[in-house]
CHARMM internal coordinates of N, CA and C (Angstrom, degrees):
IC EDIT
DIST 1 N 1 CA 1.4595
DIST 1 CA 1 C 1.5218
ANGL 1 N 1 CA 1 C 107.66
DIST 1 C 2 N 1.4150
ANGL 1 CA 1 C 2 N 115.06
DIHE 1 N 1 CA 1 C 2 N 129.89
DIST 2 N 2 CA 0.9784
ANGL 1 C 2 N 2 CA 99.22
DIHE 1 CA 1 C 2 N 2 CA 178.73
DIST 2 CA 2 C 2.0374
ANGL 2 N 2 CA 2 C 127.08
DIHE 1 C 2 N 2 CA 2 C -95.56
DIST 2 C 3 N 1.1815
ANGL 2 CA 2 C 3 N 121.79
DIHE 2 N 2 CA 2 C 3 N -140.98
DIST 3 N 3 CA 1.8641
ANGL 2 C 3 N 3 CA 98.66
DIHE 2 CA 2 C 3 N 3 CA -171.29
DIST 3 CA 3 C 1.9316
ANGL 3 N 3 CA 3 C 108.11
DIHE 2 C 3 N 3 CA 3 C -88.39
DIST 3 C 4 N 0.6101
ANGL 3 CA 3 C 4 N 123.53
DIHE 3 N 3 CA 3 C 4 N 167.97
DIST 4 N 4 CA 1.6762
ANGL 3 C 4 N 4 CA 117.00
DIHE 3 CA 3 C 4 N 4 CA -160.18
DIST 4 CA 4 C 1.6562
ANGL 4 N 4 CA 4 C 94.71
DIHE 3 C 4 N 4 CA 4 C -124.48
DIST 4 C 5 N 1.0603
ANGL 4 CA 4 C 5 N 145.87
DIHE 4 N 4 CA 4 C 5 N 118.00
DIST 5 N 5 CA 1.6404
ANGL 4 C 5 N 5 CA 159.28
DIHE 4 CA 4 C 5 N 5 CA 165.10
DIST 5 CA 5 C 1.3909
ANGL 5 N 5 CA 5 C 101.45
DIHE 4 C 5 N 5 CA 5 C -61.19
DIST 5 C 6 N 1.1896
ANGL 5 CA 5 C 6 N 115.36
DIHE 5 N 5 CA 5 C 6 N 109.25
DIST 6 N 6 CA 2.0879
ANGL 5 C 6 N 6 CA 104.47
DIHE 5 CA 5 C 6 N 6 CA 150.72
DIST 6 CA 6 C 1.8141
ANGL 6 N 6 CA 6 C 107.30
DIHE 5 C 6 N 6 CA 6 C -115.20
DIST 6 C 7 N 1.0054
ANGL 6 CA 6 C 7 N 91.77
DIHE 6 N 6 CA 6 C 7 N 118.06
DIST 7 N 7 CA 1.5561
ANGL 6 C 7 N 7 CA 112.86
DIHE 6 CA 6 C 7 N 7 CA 172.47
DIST 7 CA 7 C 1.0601
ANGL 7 N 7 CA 7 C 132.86
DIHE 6 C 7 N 7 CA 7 C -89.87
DIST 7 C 8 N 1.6428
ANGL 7 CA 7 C 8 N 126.97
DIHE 7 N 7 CA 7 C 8 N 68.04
DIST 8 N 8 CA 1.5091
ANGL 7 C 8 N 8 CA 149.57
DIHE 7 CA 7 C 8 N 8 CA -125.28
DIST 8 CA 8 C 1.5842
ANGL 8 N 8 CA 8 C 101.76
DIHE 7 C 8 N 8 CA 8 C -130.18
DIST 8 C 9 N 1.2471
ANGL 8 CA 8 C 9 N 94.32
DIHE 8 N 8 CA 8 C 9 N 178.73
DIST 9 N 9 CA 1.7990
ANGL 8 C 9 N 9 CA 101.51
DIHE 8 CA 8 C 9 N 9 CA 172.32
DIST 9 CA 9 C 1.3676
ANGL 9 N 9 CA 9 C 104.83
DIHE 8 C 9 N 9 CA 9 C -97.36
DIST 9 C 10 N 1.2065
ANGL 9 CA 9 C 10 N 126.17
DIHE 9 N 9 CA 9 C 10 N -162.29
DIST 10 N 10 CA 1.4756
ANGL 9 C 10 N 10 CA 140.56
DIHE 9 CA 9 C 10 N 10 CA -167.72
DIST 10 CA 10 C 1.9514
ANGL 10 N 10 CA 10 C 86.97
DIHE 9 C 10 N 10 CA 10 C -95.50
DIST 10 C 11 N 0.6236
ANGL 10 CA 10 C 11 N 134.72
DIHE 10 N 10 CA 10 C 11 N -79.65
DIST 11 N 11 CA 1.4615
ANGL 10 C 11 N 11 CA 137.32
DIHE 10 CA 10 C 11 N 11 CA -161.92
DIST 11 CA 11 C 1.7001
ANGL 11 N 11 CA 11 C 123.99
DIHE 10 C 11 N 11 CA 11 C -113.44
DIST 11 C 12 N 1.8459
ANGL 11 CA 11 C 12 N 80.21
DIHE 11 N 11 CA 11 C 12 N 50.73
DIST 12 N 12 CA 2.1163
ANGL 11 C 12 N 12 CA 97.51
DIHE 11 CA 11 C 12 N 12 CA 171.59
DIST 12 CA 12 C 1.2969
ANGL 12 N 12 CA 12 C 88.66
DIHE 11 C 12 N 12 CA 12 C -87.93
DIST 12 C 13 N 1.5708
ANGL 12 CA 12 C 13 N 95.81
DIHE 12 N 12 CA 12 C 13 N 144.51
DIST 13 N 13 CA 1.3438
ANGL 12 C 13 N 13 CA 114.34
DIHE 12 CA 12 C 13 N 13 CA -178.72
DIST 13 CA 13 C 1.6182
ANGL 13 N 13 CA 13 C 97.18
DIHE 12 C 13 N 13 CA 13 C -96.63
DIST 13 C 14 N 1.1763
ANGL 13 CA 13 C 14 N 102.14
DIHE 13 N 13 CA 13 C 14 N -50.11
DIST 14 N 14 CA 1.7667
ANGL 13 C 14 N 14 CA 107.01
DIHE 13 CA 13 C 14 N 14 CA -170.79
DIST 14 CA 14 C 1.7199
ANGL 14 N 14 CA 14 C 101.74
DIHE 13 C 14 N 14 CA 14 C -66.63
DIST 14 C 15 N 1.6330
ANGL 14 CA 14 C 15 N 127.25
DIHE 14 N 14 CA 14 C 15 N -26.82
DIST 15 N 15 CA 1.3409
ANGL 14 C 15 N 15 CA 101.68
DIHE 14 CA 14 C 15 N 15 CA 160.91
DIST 15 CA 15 C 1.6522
ANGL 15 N 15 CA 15 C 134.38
DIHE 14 C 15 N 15 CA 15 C -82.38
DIST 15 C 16 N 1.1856
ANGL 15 CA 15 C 16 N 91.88
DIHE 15 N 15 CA 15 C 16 N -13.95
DIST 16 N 16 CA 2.1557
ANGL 15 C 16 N 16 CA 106.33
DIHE 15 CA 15 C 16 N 16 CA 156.97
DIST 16 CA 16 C 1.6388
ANGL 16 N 16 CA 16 C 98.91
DIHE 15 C 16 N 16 CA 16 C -56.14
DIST 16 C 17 N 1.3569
ANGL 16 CA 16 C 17 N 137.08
DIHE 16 N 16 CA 16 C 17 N -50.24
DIST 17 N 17 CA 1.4174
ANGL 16 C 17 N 17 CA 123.53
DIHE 16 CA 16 C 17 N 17 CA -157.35
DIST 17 CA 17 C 1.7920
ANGL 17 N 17 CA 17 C 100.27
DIHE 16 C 17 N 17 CA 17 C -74.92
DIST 17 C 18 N 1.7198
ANGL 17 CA 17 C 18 N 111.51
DIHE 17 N 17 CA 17 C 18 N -51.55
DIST 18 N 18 CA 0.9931
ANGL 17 C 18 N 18 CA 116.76
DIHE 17 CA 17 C 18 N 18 CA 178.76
DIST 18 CA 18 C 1.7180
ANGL 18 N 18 CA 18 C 114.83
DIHE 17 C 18 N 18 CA 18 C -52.98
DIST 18 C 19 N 1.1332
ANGL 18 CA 18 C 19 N 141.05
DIHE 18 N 18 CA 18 C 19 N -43.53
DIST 19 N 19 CA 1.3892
ANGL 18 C 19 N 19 CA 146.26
DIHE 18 CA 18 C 19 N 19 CA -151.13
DIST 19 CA 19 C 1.5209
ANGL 19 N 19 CA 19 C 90.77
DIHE 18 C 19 N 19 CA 19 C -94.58
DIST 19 C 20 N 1.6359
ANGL 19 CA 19 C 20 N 127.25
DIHE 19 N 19 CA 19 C 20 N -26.59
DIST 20 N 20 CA 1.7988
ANGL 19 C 20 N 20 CA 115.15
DIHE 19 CA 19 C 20 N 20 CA -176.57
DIST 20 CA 20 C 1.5430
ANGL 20 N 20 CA 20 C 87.34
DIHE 19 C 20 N 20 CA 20 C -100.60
DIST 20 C 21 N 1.4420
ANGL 20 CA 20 C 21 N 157.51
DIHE 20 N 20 CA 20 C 21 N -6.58
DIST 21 N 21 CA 1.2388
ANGL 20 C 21 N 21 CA 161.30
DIHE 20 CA 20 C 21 N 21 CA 171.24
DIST 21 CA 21 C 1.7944
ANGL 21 N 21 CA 21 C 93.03
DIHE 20 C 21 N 21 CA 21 C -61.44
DIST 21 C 22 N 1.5886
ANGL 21 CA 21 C 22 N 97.49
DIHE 21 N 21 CA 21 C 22 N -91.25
DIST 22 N 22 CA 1.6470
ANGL 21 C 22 N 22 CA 107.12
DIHE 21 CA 21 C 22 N 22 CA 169.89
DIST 22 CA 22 C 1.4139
ANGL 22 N 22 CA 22 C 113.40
DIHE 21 C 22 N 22 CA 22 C -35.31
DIST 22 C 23 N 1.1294
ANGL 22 CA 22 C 23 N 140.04
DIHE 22 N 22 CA 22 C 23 N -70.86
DIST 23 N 23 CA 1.0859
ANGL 22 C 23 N 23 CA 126.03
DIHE 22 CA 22 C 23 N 23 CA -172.65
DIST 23 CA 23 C 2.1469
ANGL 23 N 23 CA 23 C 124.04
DIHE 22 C 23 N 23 CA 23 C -50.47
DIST 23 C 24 N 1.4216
ANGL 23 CA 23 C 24 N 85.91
DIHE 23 N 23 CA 23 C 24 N -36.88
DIST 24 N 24 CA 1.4277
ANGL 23 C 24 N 24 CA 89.69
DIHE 23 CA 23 C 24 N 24 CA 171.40
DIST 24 CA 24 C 1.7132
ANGL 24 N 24 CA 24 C 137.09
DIHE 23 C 24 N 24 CA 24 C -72.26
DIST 24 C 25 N 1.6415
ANGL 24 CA 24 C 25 N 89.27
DIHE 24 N 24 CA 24 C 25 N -4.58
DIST 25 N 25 CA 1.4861
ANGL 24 C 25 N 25 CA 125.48
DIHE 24 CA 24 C 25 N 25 CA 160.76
DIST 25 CA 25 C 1.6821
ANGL 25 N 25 CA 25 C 116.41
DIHE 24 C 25 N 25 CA 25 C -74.17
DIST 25 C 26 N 1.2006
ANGL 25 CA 25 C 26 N 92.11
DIHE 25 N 25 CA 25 C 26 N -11.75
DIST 26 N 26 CA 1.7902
ANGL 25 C 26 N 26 CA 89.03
DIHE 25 CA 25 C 26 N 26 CA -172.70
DIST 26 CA 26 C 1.4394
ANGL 26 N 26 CA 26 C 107.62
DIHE 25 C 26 N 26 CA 26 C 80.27
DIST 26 C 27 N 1.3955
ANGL 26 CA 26 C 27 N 133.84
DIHE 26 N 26 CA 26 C 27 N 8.14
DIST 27 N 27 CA 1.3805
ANGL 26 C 27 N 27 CA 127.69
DIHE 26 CA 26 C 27 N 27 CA 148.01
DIST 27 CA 27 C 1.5595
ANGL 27 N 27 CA 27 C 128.62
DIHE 26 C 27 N 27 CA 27 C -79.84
DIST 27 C 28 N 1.4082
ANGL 27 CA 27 C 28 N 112.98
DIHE 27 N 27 CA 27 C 28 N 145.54
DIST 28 N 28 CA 1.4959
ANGL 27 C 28 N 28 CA 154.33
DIHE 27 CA 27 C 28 N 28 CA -178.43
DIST 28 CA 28 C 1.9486
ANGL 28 N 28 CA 28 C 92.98
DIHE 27 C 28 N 28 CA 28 C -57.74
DIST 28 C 29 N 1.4072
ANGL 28 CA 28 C 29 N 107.15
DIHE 28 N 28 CA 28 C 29 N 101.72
DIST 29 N 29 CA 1.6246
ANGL 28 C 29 N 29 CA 93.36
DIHE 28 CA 28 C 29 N 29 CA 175.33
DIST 29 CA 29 C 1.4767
ANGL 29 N 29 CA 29 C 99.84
DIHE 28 C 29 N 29 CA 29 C -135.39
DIST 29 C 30 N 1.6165
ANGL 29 CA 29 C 30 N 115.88
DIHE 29 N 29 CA 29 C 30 N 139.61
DIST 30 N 30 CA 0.9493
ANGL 29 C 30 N 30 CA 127.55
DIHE 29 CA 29 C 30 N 30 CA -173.25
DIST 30 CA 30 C 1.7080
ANGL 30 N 30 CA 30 C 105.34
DIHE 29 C 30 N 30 CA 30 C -116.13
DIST 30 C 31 N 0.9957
ANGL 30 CA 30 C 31 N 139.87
DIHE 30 N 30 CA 30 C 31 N 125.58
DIST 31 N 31 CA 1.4500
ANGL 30 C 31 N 31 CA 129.88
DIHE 30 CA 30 C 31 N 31 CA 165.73
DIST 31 CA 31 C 0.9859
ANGL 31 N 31 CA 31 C 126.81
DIHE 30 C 31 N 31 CA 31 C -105.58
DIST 31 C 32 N 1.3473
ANGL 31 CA 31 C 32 N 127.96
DIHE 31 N 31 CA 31 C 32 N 143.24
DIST 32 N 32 CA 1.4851
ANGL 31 C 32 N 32 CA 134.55
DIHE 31 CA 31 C 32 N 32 CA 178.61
DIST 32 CA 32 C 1.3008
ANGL 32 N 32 CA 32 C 130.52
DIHE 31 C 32 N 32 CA 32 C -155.35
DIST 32 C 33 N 1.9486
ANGL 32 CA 32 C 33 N 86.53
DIHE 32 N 32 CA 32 C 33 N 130.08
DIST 33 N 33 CA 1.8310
ANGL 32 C 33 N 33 CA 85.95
DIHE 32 CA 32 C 33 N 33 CA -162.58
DIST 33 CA 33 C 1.4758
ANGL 33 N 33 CA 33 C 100.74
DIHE 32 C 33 N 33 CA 33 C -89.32
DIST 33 C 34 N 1.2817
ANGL 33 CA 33 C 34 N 102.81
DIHE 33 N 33 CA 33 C 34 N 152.47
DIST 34 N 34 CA 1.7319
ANGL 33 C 34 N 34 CA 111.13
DIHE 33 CA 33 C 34 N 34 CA -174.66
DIST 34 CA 34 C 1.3958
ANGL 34 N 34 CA 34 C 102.07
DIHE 33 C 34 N 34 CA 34 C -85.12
DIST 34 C 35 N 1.0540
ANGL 34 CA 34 C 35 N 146.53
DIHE 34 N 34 CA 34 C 35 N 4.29
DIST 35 N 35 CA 1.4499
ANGL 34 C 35 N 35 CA 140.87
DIHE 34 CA 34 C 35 N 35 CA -161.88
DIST 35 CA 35 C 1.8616
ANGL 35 N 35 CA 35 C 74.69
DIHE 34 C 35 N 35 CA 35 C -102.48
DIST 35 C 36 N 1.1303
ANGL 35 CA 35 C 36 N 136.73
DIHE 35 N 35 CA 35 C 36 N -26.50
DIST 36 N 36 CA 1.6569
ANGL 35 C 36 N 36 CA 115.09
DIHE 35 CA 35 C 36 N 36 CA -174.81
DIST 36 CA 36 C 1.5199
ANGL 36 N 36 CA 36 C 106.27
DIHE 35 C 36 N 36 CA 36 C -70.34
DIST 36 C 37 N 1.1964
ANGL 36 CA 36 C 37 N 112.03
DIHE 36 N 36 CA 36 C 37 N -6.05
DIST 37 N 37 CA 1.6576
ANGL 36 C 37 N 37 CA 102.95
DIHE 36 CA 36 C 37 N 37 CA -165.46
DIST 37 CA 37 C 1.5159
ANGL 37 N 37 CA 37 C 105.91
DIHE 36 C 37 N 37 CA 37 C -109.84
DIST 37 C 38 N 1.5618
ANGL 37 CA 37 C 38 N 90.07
DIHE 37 N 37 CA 37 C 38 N 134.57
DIST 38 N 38 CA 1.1059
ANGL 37 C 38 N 38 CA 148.93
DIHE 37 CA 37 C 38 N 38 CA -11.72
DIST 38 CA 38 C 1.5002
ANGL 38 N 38 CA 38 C 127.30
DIHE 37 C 38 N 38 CA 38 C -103.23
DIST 38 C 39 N 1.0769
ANGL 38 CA 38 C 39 N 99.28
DIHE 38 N 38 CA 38 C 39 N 45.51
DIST 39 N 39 CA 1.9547
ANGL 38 C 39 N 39 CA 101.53
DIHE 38 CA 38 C 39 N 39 CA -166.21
DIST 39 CA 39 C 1.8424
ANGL 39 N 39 CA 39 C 81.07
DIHE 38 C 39 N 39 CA 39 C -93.50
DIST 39 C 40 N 1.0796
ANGL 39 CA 39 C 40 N 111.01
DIHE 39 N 39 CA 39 C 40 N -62.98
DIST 40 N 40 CA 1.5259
ANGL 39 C 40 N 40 CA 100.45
DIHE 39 CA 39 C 40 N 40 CA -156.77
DIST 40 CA 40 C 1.6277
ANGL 40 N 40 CA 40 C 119.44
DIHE 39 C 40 N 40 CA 40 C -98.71
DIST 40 C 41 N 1.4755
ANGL 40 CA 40 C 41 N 101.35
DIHE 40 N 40 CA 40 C 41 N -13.66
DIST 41 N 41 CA 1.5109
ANGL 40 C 41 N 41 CA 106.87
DIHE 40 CA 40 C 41 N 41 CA -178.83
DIST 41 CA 41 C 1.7704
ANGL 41 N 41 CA 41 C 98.80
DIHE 40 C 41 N 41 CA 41 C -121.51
DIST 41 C 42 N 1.8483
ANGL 41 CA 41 C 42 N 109.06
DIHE 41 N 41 CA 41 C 42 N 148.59
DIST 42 N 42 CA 1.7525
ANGL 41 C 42 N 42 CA 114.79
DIHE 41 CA 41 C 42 N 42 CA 165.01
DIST 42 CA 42 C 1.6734
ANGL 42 N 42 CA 42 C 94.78
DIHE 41 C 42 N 42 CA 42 C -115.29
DIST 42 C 43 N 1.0076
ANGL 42 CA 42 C 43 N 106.81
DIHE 42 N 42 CA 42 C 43 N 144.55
DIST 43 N 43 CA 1.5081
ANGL 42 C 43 N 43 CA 110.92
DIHE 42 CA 42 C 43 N 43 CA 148.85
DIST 43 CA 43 C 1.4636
ANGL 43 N 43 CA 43 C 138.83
DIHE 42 C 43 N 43 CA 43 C -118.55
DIST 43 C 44 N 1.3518
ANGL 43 CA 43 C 44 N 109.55
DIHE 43 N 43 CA 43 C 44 N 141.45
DIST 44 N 44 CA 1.4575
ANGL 43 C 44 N 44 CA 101.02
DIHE 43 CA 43 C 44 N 44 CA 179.53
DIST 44 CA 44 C 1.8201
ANGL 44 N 44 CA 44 C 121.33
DIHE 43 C 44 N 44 CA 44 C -132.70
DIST 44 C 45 N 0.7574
ANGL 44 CA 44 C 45 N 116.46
DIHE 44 N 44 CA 44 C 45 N 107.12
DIST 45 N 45 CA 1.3540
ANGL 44 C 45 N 45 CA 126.51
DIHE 44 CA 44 C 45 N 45 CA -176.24
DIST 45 CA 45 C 1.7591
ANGL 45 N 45 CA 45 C 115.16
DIHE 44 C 45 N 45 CA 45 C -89.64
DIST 45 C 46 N 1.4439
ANGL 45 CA 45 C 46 N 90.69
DIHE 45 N 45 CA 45 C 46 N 137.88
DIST 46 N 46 CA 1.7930
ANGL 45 C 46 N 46 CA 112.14
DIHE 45 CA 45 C 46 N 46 CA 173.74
DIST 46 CA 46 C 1.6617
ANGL 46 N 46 CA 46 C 107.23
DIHE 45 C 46 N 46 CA 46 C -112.73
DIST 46 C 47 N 1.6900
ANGL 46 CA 46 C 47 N 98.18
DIHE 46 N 46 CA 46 C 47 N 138.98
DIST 47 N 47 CA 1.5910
ANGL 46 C 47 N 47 CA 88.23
DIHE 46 CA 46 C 47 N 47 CA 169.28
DIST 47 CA 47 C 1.8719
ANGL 47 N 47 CA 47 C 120.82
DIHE 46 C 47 N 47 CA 47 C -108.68
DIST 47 C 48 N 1.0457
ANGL 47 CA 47 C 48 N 123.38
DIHE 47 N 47 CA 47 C 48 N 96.39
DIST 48 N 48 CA 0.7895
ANGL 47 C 48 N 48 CA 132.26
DIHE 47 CA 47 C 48 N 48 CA -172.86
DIST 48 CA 48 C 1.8782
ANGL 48 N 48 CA 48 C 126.19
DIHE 47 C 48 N 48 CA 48 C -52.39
DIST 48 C 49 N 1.4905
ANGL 48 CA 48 C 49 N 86.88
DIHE 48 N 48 CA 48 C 49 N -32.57
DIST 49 N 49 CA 1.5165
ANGL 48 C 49 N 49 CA 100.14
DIHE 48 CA 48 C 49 N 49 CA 172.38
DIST 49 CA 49 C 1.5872
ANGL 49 N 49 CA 49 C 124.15
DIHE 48 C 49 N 49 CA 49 C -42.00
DIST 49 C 50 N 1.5153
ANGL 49 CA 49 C 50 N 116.74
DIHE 49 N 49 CA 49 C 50 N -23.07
DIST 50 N 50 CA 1.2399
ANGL 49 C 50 N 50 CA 135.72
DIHE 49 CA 49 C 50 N 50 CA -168.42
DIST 50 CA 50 C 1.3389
ANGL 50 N 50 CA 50 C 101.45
DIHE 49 C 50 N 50 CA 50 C -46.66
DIST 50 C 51 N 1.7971
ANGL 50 CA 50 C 51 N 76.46
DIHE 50 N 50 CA 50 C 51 N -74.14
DIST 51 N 51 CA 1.4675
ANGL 50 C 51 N 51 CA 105.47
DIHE 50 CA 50 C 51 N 51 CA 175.39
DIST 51 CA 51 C 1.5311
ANGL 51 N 51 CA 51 C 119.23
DIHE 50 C 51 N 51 CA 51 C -10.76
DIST 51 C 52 N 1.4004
ANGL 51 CA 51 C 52 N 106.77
DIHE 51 N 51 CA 51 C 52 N -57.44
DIST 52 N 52 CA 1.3250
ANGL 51 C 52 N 52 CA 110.49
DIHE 51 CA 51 C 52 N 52 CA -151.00
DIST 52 CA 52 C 1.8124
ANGL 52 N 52 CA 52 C 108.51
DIHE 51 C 52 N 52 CA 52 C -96.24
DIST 52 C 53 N 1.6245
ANGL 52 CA 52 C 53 N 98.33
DIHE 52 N 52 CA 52 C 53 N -1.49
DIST 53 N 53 CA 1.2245
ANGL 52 C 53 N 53 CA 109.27
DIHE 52 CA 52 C 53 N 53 CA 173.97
DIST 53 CA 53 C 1.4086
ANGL 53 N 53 CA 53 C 125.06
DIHE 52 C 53 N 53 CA 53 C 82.32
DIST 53 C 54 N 1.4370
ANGL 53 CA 53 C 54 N 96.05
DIHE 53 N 53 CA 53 C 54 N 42.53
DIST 54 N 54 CA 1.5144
ANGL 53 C 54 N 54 CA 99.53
DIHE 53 CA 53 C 54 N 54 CA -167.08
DIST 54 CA 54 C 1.5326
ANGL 54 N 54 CA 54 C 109.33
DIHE 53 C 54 N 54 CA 54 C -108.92
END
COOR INIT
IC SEED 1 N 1 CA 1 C
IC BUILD
């Protein structure tokens, strides 16, 4: 599996349940509040799917 994005506010409660749910799955969770963008956070994304020929 690869790492899973939640793209939340600073103080979602329902994405705290989801992100300790996933994680307690043994998934890769990264969170991110959109209010950082773009003063404090860049993002950059790869698509890997290519790869796989999809």
């Amino acid at each position: 599996m690869g790492t899973i994005l939640v793209l939340t506010g600073r103080d979602d409660l329902t994405a705290d349940a989801v992100e300790d749910e996933l994680s307690s799955r043994g998934a890769s969770v990264v969170r991110y509040d959109t209010a950082d963008f773009p003063l404090a956070v860049a993002i950059h994304a790869r698509d890997e799917a290519a790869k796989l020929g999809w």
